[in-house]
TORTORLUM-493408 format. One record per residue (C-alpha): residue in one letter; x, y, z. Coordinates in steps of 0.5 Angstrom, whole numbers. Layout:
REM residues N
<'a' <X Y Z>>;
...
END
This chain:
REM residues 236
<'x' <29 3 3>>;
<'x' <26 11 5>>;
<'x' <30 15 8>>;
<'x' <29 17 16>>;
<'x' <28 25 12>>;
<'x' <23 22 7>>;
<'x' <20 17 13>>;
<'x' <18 24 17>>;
<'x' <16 28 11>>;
<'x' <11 23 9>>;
<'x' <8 23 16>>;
<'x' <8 30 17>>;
<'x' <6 32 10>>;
<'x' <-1 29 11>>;
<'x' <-1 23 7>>;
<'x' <-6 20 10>>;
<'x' <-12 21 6>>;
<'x' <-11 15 2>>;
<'x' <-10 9 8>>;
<'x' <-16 12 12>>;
<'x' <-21 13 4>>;
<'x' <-18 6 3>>;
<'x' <-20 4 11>>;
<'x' <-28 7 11>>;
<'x' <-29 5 4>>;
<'x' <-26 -3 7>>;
<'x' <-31 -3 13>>;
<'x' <-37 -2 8>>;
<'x' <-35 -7 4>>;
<'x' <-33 -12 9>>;
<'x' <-40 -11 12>>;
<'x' <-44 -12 5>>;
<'x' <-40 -18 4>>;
<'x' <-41 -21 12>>;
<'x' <-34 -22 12>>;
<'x' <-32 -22 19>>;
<'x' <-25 -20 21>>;
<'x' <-21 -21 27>>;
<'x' <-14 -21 26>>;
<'x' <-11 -16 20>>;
<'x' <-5 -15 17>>;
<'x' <-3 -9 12>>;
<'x' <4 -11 9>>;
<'x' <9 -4 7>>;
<'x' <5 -1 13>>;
<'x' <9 6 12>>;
<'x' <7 10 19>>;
<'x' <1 5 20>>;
<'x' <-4 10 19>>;
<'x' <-10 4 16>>;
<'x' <-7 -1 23>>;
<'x' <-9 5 27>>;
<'x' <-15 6 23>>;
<'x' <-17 -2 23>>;
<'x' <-16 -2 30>>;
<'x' <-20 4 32>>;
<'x' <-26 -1 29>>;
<'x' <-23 -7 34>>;
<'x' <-20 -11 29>>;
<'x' <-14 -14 32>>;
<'x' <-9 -9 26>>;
<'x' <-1 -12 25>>;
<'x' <4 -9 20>>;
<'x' <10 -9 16>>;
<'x' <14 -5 13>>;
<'x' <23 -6 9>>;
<'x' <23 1 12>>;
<'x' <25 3 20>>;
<'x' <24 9 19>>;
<'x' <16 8 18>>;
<'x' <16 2 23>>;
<'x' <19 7 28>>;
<'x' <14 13 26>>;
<'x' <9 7 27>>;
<'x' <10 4 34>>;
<'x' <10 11 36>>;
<'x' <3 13 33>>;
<'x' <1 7 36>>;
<'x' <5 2 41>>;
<'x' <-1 -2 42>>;
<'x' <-1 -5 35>>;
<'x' <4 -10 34>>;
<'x' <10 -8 27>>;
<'x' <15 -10 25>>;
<'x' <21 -9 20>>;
<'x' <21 -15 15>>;
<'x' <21 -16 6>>;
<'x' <14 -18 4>>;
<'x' <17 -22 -1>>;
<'x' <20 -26 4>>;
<'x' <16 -25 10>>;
<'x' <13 -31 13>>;
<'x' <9 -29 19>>;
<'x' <8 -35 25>>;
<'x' <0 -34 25>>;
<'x' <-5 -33 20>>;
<'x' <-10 -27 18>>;
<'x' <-17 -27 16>>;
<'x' <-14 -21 11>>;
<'x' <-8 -18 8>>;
<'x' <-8 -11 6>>;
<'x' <-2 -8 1>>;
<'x' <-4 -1 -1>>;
<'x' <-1 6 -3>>;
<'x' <1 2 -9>>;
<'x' <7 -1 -6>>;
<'x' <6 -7 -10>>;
<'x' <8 -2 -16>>;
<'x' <16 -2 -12>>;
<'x' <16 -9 -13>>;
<'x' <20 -9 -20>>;
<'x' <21 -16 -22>>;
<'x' <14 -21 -23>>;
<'x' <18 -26 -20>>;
<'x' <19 -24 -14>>;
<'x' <11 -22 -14>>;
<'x' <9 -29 -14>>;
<'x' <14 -30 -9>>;
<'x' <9 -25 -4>>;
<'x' <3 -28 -6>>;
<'x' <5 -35 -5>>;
<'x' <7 -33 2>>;
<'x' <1 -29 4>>;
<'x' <-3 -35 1>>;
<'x' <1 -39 8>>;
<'x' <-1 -34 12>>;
<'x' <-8 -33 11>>;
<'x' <-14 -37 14>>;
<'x' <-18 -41 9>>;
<'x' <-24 -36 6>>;
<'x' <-20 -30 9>>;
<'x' <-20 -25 3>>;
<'x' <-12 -20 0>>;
<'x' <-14 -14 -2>>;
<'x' <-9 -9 -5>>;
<'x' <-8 -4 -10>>;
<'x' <-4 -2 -17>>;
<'x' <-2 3 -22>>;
<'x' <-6 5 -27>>;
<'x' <-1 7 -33>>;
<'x' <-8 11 -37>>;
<'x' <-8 15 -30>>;
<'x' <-1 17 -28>>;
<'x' <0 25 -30>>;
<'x' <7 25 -32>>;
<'x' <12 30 -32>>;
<'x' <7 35 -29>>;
<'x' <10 38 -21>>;
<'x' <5 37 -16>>;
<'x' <6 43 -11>>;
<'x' <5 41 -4>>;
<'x' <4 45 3>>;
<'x' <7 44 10>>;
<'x' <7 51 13>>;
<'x' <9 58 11>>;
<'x' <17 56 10>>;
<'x' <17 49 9>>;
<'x' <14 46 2>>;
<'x' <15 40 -2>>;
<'x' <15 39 -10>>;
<'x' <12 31 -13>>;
<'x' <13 29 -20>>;
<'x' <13 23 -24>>;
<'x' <18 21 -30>>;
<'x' <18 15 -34>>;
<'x' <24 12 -38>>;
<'x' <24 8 -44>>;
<'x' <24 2 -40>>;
<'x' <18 3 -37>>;
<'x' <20 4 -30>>;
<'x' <17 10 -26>>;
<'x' <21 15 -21>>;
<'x' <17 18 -17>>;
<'x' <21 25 -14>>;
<'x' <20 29 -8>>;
<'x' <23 34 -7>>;
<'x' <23 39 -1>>;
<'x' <24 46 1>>;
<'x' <26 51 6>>;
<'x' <24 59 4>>;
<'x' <25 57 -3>>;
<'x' <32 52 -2>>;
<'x' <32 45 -3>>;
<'x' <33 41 3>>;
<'x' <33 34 2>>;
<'x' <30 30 -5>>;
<'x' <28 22 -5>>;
<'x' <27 18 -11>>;
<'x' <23 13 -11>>;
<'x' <22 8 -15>>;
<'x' <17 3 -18>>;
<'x' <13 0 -25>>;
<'x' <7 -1 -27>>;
<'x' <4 -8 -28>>;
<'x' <0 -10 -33>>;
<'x' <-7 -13 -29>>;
<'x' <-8 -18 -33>>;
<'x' <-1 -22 -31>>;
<'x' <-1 -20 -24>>;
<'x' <-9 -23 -23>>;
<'x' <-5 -29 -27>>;
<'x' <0 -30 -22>>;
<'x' <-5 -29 -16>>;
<'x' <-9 -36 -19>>;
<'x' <-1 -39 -19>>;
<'x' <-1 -39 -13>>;
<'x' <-8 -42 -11>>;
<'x' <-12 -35 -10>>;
<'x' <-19 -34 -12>>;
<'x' <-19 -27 -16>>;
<'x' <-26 -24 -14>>;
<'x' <-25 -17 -18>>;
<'x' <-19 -12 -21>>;
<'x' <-22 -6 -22>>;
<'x' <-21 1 -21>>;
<'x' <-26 3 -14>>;
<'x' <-27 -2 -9>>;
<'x' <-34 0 -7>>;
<'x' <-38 -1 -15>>;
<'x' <-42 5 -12>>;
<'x' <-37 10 -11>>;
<'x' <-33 12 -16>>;
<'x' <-27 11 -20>>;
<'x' <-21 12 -16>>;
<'x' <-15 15 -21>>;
<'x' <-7 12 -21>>;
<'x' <-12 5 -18>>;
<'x' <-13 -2 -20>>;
<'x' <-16 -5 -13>>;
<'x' <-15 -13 -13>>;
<'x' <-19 -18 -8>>;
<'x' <-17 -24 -8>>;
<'x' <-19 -30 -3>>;
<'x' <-17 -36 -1>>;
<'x' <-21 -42 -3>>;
<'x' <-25 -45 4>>;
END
């Protein structure tokens, strides 16, 4: 779980461009594919940014998210959006969706293949029949590890990003953040890339209907790097 440091960071950092990127390029595809959408839910949430977003586009959003230090980020940002702090691998909503969305490859955090089959055998329950789960993964080709990203927040305050992997394959994501130059805080996260193949196998496990797995969600847009976009539906 992030810490309430960590959480604050996030949302203050501007970390936002990727859920609003994601949202815009959702719409058109929805759009293209007639998919109407009434009722959404976007699983690890975080601050909420694609809720609001969806929202704002008269989407009836919902969100979930392991951390309360998101959740709250969240109902700040936007009481009128219904959240809550729940497991995604457990998390069994009382109503049905017409999507489901995971991104900011919070998939990726879910280290163990058991326990993601375990999510999309629930997120199957909780979506109507004909309605569509679309979520993002690691790309392992794509990941720039071991190269410091440099990150801005003002002329006192910066954040440094970096990737490492060991031998087992996990990766760990640290950030660290600065004050004039002293470290004030460091959070290590940590996730594993999923071979595609295997995940799109479980997805049909579980009784979904795999439309695409590739690397842009709009085939006119390009490629995204670090991302593997799954759609998947659930059979009418």
């Amino acid at each position: 779980m992030y810490s309430k440091a960590f959480c604050k960071v996030y949302n203050e950092f501007g970390w936002n461009y990727f859920p609003e990127a994601f949202g815009e390029q959702l719409l058109i595809w929805l759009e293209r594919n007639q998919v109407e959408v009434k009722e959404s839910m976007d699983l690890a949430c975080g601050p909420g940014v694609l809720c609001e977003f969806l929202h704002s586009h008269g989407i009836h959003a919902s969100g979930m998210d392991f951390s309360e230090g998101m959740i709250a980020i969240a109902k700040e940002r936007n009481p009128e959006i219904p959240y809550e702090v729940a497991d995604m691998i457990t998390y069994r909503p009382d109503k049905e969706f017409d999507l489901v969305t995971c991104t900011g490859d919070a998939m990726n955090h879910i280290i163990d293949l058991r326990d993601l089959e375990k999510i999309f055998h629930n997120v199957y329950g909780y979506l109507k029949k004909g309605a569509y789960f679309i979520f993002d993964i690691l790309d392992q080709s794509e990941i720039a590890l071991g190269e410091p990203i440099p990150l801005e927040w003002s002329d006192t305050v910066t954040a440094q990003f970096m990737i490492t992997q060991n031998e087992e394959g996990i990766i760990h994501l640290k950030t660290t953040v600065y004050e004039n130059g002293i470290p004030q805080f460091e959070e290590v996260i940590t996730e594993v890339v999923h071979d595609t193949y295997a995940v799109c196998q479980l997805l049909k496990k579980c009784g979904f209907q795999v439309v695409s797995c590739d690397n842009r969600l709009l085939d006119d847009q390009p490629a995204r790097g670090m991302k593997w976009f799954v759609i998947a539906r659930k059979p009418l």
